[in-house]
mmCIF file of the N, C-alpha and C atoms, coordinates in Angstrom:
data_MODEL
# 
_entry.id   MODEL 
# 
loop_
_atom_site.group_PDB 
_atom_site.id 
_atom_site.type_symbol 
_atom_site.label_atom_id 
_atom_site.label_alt_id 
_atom_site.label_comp_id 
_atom_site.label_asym_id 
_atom_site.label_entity_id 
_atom_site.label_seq_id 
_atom_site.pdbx_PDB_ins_code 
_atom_site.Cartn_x 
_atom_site.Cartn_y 
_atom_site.Cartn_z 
_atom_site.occupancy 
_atom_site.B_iso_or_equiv 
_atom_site.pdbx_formal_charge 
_atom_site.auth_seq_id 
_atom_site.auth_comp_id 
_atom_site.auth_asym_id 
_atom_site.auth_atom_id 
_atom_site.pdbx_PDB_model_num 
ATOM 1   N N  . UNK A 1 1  ? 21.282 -55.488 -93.048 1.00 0.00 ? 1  UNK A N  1 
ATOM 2   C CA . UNK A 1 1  ? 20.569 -55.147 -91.840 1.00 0.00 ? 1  UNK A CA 1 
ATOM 3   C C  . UNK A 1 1  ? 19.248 -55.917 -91.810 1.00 0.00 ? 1  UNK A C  1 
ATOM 4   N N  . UNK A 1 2  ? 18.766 -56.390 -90.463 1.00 0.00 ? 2  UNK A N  1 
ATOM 5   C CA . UNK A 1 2  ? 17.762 -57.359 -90.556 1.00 0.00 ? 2  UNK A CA 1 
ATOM 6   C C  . UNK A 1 2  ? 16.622 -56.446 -90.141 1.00 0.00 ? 2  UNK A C  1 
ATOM 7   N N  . UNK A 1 3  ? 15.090 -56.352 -91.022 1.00 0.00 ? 3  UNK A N  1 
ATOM 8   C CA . UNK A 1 3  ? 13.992 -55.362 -90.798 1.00 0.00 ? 3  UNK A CA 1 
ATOM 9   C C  . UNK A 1 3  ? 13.336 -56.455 -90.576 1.00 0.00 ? 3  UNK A C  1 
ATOM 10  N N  . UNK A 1 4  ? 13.207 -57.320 -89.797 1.00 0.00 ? 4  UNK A N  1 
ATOM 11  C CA . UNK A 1 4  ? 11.823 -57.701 -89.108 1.00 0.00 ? 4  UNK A CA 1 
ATOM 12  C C  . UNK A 1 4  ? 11.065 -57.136 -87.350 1.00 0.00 ? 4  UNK A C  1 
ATOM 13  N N  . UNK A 1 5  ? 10.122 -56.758 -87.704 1.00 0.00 ? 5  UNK A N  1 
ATOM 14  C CA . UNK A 1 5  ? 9.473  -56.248 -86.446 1.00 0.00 ? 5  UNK A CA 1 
ATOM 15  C C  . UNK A 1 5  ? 8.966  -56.501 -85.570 1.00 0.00 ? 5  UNK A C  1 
ATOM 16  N N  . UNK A 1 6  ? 9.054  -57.655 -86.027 1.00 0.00 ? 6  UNK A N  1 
ATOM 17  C CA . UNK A 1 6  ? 8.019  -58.534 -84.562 1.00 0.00 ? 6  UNK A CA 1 
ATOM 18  C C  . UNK A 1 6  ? 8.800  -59.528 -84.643 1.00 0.00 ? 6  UNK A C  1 
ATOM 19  N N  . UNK A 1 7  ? 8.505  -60.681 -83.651 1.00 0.00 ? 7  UNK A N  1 
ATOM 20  C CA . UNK A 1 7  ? 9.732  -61.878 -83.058 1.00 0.00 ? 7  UNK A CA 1 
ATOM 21  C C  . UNK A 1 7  ? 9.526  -61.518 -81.407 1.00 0.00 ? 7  UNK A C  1 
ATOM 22  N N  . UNK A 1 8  ? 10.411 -62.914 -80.597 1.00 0.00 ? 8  UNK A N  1 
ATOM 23  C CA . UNK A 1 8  ? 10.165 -62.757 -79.380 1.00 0.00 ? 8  UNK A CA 1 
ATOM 24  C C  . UNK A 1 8  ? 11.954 -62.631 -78.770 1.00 0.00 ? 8  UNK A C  1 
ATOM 25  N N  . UNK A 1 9  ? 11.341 -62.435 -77.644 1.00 0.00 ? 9  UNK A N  1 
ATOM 26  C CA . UNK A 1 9  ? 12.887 -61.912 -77.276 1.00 0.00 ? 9  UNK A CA 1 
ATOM 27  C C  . UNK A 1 9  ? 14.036 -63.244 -77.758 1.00 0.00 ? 9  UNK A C  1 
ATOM 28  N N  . UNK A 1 10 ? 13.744 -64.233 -77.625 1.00 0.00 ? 10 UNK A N  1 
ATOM 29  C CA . UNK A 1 10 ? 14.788 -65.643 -77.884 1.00 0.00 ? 10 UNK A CA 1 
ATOM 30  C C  . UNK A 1 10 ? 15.474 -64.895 -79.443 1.00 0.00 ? 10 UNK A C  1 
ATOM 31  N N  . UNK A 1 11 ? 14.206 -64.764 -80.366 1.00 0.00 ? 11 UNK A N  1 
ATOM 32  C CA . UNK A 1 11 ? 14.474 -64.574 -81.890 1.00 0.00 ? 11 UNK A CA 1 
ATOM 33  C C  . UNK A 1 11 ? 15.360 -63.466 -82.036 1.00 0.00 ? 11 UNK A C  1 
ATOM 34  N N  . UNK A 1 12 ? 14.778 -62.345 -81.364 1.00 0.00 ? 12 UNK A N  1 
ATOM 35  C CA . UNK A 1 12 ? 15.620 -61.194 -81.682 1.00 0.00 ? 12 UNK A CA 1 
ATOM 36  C C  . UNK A 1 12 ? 17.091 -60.867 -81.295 1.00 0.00 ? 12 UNK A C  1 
ATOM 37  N N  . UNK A 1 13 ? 17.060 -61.701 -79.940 1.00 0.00 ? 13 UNK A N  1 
ATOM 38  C CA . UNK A 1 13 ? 18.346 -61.903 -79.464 1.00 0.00 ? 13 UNK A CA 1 
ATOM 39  C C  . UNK A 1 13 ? 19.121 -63.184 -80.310 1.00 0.00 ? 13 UNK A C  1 
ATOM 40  N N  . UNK A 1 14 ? 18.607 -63.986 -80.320 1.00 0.00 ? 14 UNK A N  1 
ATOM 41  C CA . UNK A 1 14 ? 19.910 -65.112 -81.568 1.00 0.00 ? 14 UNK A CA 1 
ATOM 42  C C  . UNK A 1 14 ? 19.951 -63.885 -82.819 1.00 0.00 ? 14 UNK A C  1 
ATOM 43  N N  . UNK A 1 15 ? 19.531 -63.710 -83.177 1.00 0.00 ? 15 UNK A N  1 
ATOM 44  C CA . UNK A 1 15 ? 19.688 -62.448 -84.623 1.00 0.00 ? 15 UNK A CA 1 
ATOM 45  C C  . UNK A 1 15 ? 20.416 -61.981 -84.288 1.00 0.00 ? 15 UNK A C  1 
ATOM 46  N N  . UNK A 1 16 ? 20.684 -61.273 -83.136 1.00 0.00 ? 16 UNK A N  1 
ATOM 47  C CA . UNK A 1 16 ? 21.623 -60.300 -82.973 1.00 0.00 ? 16 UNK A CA 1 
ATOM 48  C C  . UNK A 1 16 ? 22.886 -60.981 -82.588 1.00 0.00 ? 16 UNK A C  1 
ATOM 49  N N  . UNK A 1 17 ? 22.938 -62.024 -81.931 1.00 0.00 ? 17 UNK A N  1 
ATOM 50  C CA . UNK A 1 17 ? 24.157 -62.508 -81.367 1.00 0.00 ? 17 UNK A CA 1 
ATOM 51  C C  . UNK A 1 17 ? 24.990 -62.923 -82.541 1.00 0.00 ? 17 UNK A C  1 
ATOM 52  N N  . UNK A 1 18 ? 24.206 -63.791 -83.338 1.00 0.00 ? 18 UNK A N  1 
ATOM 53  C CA . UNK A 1 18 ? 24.470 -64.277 -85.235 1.00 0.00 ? 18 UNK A CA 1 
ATOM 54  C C  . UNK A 1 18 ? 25.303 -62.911 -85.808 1.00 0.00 ? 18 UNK A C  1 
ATOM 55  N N  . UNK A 1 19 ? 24.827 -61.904 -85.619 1.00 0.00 ? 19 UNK A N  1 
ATOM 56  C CA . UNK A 1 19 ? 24.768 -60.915 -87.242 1.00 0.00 ? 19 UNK A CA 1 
ATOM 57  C C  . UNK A 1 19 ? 26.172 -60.414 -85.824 1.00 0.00 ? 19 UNK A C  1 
ATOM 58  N N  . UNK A 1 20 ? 25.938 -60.031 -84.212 1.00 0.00 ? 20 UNK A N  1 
ATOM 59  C CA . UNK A 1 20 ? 26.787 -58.692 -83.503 1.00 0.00 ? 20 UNK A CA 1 
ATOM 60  C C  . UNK A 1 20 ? 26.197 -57.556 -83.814 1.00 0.00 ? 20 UNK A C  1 
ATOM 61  N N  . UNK A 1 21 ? 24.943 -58.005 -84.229 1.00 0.00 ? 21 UNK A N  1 
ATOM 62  C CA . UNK A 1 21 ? 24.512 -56.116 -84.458 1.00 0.00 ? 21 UNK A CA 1 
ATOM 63  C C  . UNK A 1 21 ? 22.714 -56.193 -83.981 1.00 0.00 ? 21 UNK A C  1 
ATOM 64  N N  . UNK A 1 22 ? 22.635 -55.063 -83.214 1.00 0.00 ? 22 UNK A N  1 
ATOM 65  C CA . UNK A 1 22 ? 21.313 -55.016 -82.525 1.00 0.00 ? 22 UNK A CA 1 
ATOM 66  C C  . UNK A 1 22 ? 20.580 -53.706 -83.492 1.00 0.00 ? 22 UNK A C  1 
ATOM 67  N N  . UNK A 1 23 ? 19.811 -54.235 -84.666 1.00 0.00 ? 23 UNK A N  1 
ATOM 68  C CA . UNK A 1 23 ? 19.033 -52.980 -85.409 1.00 0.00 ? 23 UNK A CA 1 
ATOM 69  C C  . UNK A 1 23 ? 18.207 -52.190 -84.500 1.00 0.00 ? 23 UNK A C  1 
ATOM 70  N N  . UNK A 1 24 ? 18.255 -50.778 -84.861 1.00 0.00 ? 24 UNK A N  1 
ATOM 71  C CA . UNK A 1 24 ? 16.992 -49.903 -83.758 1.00 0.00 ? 24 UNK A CA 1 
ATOM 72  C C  . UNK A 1 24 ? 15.824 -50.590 -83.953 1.00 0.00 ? 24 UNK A C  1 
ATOM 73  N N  . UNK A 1 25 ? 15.044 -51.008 -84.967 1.00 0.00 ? 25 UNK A N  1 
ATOM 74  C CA . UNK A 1 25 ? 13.649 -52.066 -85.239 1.00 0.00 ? 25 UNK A CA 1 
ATOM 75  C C  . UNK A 1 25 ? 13.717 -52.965 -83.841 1.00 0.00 ? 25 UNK A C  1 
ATOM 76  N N  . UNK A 1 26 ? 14.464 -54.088 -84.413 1.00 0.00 ? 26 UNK A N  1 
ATOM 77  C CA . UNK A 1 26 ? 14.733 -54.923 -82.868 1.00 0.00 ? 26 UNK A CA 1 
ATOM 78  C C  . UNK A 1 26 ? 14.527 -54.614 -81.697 1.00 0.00 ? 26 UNK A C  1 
ATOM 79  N N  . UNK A 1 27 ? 15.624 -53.714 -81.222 1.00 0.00 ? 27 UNK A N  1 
ATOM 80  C CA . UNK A 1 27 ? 15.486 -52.722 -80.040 1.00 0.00 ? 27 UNK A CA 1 
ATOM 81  C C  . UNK A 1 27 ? 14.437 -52.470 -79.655 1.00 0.00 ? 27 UNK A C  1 
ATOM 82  N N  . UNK A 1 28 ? 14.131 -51.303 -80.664 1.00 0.00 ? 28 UNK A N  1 
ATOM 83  C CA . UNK A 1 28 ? 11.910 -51.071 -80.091 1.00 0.00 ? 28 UNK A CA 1 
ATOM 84  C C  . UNK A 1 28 ? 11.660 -52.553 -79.991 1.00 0.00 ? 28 UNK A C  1 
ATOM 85  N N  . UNK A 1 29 ? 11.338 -53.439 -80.808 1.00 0.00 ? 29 UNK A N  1 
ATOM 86  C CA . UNK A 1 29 ? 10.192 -54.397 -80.259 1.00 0.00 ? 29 UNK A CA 1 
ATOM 87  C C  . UNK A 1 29 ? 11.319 -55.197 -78.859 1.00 0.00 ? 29 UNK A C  1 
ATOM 88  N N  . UNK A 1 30 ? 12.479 -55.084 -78.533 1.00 0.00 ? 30 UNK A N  1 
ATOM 89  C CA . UNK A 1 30 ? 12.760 -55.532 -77.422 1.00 0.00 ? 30 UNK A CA 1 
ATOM 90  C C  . UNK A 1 30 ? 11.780 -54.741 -75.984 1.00 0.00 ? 30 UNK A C  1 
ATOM 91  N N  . UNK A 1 31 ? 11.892 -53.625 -76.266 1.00 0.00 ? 31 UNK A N  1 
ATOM 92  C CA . UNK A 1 31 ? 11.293 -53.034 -75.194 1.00 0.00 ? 31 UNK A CA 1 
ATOM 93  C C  . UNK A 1 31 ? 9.761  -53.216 -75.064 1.00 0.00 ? 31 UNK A C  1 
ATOM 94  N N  . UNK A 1 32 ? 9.269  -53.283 -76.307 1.00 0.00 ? 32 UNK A N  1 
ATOM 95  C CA . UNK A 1 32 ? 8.043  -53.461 -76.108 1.00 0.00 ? 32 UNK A CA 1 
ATOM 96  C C  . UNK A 1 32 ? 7.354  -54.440 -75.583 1.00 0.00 ? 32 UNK A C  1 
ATOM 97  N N  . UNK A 1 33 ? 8.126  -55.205 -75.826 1.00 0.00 ? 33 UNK A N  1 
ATOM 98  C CA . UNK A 1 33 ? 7.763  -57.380 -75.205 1.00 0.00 ? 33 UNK A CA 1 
ATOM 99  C C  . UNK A 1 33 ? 8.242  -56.471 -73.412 1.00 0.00 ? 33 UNK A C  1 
ATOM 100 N N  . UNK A 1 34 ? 9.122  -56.353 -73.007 1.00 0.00 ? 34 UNK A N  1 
ATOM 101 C CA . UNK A 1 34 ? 9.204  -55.830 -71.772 1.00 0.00 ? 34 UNK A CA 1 
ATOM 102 C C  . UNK A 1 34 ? 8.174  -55.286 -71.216 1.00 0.00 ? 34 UNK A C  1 
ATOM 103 N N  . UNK A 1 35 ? 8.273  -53.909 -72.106 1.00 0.00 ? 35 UNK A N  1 
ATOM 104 C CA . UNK A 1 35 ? 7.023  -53.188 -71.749 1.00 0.00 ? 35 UNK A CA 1 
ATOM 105 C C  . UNK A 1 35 ? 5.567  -53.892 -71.290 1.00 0.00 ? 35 UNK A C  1 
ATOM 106 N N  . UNK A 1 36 ? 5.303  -54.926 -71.687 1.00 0.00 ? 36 UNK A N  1 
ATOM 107 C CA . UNK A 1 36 ? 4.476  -55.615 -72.085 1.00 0.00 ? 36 UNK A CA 1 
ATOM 108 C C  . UNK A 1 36 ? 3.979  -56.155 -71.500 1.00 0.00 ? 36 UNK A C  1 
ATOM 109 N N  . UNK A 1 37 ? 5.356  -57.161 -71.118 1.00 0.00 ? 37 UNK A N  1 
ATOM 110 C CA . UNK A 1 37 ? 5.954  -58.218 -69.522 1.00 0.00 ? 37 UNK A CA 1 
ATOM 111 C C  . UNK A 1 37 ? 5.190  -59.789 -70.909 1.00 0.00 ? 37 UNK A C  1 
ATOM 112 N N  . UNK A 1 38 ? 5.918  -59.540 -72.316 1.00 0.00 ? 38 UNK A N  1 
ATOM 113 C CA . UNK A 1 38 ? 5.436  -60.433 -72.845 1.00 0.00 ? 38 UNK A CA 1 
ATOM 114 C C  . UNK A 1 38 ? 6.792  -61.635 -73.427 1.00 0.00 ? 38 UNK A C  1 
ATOM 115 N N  . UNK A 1 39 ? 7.427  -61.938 -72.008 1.00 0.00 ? 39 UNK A N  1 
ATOM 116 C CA . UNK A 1 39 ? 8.443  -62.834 -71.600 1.00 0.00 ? 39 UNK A CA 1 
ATOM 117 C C  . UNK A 1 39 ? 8.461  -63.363 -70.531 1.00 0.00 ? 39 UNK A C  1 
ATOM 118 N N  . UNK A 1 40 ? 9.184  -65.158 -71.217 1.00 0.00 ? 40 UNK A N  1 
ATOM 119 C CA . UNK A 1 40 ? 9.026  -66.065 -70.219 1.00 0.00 ? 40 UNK A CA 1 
ATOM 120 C C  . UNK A 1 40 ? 10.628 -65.753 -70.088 1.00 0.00 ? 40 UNK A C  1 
ATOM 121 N N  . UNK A 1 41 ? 10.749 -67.478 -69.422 1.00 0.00 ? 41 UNK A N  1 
ATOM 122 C CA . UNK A 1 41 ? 12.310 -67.712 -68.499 1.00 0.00 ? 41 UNK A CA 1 
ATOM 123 C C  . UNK A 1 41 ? 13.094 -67.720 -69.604 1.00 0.00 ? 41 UNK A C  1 
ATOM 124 N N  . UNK A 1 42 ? 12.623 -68.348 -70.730 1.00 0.00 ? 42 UNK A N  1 
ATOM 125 C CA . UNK A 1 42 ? 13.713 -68.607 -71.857 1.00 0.00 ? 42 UNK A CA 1 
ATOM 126 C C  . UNK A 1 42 ? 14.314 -67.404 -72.570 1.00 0.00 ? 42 UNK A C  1 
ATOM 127 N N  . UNK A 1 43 ? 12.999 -66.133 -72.720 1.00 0.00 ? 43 UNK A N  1 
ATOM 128 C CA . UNK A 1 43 ? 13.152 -65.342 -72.751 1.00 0.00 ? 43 UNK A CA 1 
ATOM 129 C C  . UNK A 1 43 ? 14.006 -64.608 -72.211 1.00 0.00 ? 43 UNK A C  1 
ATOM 130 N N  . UNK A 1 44 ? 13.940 -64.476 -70.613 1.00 0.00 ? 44 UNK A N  1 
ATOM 131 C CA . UNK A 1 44 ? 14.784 -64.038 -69.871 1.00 0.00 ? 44 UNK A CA 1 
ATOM 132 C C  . UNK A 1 44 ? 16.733 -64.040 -70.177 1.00 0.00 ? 44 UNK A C  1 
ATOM 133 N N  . UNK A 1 45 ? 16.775 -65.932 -70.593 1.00 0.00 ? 45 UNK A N  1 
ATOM 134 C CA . UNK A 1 45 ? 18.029 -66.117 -70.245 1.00 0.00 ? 45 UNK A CA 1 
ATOM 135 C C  . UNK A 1 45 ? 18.283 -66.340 -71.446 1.00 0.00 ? 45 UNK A C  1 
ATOM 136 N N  . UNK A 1 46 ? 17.787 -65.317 -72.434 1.00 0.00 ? 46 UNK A N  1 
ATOM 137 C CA . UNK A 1 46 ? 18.382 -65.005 -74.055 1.00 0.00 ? 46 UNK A CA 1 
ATOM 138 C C  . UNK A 1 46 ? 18.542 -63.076 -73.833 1.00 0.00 ? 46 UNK A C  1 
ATOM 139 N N  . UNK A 1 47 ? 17.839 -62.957 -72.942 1.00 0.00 ? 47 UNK A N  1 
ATOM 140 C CA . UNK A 1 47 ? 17.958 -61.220 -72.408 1.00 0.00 ? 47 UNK A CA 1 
ATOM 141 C C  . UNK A 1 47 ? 19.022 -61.085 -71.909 1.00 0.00 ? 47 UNK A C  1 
ATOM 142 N N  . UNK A 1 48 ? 19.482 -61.575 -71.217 1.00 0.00 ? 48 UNK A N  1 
ATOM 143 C CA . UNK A 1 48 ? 20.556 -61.790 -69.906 1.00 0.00 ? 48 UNK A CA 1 
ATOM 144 C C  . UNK A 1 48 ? 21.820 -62.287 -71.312 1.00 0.00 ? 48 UNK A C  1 
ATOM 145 N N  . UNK A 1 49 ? 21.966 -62.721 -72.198 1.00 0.00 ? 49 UNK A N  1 
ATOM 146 C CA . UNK A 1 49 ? 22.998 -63.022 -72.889 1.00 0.00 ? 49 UNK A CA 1 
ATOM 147 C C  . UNK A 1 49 ? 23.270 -62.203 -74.291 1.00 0.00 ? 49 UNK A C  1 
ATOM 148 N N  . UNK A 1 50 ? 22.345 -61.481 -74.351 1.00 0.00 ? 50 UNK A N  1 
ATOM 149 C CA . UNK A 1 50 ? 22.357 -60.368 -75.355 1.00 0.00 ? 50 UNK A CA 1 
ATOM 150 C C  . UNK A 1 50 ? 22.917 -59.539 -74.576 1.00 0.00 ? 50 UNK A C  1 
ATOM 151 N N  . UNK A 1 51 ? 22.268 -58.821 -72.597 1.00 0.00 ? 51 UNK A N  1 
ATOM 152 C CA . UNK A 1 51 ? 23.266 -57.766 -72.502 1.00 0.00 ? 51 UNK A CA 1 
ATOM 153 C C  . UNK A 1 51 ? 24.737 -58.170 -72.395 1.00 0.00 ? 51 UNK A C  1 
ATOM 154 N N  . UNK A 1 52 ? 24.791 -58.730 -71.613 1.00 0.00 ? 52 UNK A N  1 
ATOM 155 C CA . UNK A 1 52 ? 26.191 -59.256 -71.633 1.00 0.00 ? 52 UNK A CA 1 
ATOM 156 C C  . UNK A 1 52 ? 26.856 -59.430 -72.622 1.00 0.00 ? 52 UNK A C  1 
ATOM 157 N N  . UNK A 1 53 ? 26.590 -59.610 -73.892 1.00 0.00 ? 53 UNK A N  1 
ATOM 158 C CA . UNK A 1 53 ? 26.970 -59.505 -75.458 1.00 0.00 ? 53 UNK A CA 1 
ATOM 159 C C  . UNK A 1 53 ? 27.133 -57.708 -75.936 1.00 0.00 ? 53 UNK A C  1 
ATOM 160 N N  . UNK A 1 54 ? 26.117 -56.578 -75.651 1.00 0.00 ? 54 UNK A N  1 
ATOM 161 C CA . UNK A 1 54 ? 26.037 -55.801 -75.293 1.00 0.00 ? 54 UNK A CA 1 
ATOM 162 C C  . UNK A 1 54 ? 27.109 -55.122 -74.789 1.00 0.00 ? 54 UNK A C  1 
ATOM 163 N N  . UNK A 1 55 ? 27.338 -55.321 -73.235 1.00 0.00 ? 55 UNK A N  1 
ATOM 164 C CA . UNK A 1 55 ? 28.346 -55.026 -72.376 1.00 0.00 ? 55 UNK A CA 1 
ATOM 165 C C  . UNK A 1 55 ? 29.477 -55.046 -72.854 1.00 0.00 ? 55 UNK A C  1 
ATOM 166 N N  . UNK A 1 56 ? 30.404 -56.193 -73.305 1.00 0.00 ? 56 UNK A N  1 
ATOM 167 C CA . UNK A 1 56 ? 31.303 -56.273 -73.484 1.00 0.00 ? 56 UNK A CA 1 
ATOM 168 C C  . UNK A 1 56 ? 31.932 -56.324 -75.057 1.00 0.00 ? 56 UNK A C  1 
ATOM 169 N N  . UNK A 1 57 ? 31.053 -55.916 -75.803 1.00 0.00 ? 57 UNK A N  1 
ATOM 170 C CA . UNK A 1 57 ? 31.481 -55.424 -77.500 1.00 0.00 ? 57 UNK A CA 1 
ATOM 171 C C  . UNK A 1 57 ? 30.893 -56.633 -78.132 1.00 0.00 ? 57 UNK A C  1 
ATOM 172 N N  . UNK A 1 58 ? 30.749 -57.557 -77.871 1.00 0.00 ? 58 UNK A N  1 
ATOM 173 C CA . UNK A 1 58 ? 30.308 -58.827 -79.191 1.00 0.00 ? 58 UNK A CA 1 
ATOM 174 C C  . UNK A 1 58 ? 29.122 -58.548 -80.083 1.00 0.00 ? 58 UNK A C  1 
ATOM 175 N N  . UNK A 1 59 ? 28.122 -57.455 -79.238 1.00 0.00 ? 59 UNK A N  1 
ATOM 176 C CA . UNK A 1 59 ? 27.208 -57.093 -79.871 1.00 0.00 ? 59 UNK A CA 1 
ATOM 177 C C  . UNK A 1 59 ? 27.310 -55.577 -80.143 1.00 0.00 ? 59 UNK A C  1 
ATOM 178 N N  . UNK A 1 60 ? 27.006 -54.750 -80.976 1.00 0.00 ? 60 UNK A N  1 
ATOM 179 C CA . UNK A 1 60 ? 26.777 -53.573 -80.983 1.00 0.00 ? 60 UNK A CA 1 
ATOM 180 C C  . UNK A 1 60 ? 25.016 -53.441 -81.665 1.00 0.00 ? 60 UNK A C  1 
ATOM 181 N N  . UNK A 1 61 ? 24.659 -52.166 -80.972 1.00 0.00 ? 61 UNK A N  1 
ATOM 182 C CA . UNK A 1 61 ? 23.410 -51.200 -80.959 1.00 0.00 ? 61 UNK A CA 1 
ATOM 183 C C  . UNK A 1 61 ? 23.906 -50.416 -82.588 1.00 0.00 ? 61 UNK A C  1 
ATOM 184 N N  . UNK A 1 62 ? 22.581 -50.269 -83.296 1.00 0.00 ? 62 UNK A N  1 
ATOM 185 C CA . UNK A 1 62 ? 22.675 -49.181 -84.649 1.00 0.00 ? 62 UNK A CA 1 
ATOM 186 C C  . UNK A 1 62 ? 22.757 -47.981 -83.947 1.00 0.00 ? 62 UNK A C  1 
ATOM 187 N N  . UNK A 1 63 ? 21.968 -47.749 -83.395 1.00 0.00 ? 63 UNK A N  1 
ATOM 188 C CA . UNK A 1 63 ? 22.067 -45.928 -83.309 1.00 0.00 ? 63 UNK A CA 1 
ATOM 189 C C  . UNK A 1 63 ? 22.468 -45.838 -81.415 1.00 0.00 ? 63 UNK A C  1 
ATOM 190 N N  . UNK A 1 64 ? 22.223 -44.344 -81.272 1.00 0.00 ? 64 UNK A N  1 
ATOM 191 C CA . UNK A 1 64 ? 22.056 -43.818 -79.764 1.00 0.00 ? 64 UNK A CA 1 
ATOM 192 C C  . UNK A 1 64 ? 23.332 -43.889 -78.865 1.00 0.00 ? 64 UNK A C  1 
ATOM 193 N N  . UNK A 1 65 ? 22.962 -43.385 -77.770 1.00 0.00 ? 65 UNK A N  1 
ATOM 194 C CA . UNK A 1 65 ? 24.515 -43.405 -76.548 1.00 0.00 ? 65 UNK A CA 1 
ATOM 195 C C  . UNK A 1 65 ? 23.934 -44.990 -76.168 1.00 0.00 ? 65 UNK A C  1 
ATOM 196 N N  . UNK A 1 66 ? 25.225 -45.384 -74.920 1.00 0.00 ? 66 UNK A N  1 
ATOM 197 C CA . UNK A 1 66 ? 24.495 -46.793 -74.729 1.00 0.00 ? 66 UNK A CA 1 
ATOM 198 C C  . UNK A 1 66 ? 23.609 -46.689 -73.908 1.00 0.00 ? 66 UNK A C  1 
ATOM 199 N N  . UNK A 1 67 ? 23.046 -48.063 -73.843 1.00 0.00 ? 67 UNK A N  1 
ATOM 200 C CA . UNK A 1 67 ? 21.767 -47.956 -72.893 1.00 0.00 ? 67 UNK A CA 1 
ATOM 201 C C  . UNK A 1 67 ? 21.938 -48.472 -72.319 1.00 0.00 ? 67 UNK A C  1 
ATOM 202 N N  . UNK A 1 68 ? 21.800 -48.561 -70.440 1.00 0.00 ? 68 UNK A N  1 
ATOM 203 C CA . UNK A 1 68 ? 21.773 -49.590 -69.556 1.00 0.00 ? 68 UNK A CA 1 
ATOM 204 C C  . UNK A 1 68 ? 20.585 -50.865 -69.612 1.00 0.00 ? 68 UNK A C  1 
ATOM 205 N N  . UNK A 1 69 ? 21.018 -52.079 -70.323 1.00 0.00 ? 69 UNK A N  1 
ATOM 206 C CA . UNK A 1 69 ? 19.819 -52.748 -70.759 1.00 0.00 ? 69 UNK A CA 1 
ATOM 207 C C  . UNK A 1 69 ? 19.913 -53.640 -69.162 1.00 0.00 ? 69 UNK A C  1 
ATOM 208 N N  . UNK A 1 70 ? 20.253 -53.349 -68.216 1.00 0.00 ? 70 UNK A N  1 
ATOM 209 C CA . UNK A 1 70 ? 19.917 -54.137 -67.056 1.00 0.00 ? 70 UNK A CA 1 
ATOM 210 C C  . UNK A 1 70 ? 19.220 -53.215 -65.937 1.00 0.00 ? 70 UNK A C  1 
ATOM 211 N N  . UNK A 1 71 ? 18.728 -52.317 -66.288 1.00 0.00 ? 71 UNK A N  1 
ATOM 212 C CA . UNK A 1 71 ? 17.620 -51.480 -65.913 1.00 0.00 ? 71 UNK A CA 1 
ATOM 213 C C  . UNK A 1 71 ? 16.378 -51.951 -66.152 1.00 0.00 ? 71 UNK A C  1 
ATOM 214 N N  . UNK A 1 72 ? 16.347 -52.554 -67.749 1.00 0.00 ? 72 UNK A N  1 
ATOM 215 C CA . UNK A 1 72 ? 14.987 -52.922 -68.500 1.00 0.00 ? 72 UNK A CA 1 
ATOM 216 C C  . UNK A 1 72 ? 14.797 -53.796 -68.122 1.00 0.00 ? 72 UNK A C  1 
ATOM 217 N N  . UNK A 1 73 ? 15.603 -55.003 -67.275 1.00 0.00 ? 73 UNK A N  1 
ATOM 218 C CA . UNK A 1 73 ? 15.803 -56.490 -67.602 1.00 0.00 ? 73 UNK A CA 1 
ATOM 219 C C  . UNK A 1 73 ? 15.319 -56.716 -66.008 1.00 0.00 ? 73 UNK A C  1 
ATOM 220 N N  . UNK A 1 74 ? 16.463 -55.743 -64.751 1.00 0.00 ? 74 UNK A N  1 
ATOM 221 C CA . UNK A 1 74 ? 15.442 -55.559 -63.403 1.00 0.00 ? 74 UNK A CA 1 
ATOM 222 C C  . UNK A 1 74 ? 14.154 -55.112 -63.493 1.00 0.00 ? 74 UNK A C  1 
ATOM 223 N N  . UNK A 1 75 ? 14.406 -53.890 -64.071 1.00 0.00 ? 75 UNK A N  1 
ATOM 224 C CA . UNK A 1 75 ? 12.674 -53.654 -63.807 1.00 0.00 ? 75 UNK A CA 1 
ATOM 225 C C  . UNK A 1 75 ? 11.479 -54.644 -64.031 1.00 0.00 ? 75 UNK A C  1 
ATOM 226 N N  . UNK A 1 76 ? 11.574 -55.881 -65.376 1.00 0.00 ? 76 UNK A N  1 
ATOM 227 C CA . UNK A 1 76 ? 10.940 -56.634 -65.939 1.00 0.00 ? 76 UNK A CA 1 
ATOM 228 C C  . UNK A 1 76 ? 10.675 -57.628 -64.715 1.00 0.00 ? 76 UNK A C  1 
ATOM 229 N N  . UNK A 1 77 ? 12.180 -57.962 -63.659 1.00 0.00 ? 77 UNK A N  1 
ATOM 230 C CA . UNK A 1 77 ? 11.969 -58.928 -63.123 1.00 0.00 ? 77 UNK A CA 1 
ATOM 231 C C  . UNK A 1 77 ? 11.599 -58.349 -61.830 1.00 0.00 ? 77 UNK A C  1 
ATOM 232 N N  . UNK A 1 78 ? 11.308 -57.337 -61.402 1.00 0.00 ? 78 UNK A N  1 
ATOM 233 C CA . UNK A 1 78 ? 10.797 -56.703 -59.844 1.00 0.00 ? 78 UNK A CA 1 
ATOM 234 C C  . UNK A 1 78 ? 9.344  -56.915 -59.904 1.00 0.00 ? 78 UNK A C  1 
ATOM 235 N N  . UNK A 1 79 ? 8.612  -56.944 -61.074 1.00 0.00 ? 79 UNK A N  1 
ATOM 236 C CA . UNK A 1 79 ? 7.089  -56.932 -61.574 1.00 0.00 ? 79 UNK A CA 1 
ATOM 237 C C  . UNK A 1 79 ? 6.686  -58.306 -61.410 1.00 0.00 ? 79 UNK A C  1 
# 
């Protein structure tokens, strides 16, 4: 399991796409760069390929029910 806590969305998302597994660590600091609005375009279109990795099984989440990560991903881009 990969414990790094910080990274930007590009990093955390190739990690996850590499390993198929999205650690809860990751997760929080995904939201938090959101939260944040501390993402560019590249960012974006490594967001956009994690959910979709997400969506359709290539990736799996450690813990929780699923999450609609295109809630996080509109909201980011309505701002």
């Amino acid at each position: 399991m990969l414990a790094v806590m910080t990274g930007t969305v590009k990093e955390i998302a190739r990690q996850a796409l590499q390993s198929g597994y999205l650690p809860q660590s990751q997760e929080g600091r995904l939201y938090e760069l959101f939260e944040t609005m501390q993402a560019d375009e590249e960012d974006m279109a490594a967001a956009d390929e994690l959910i979709n990795a997400l969506l359709d099984g290539r990736c799996r989440r450690e813990w929780g029910p699923p999450y609609d990560w295109r809630m996080v991903h509109l909201s980011y881009r309505a701002s």
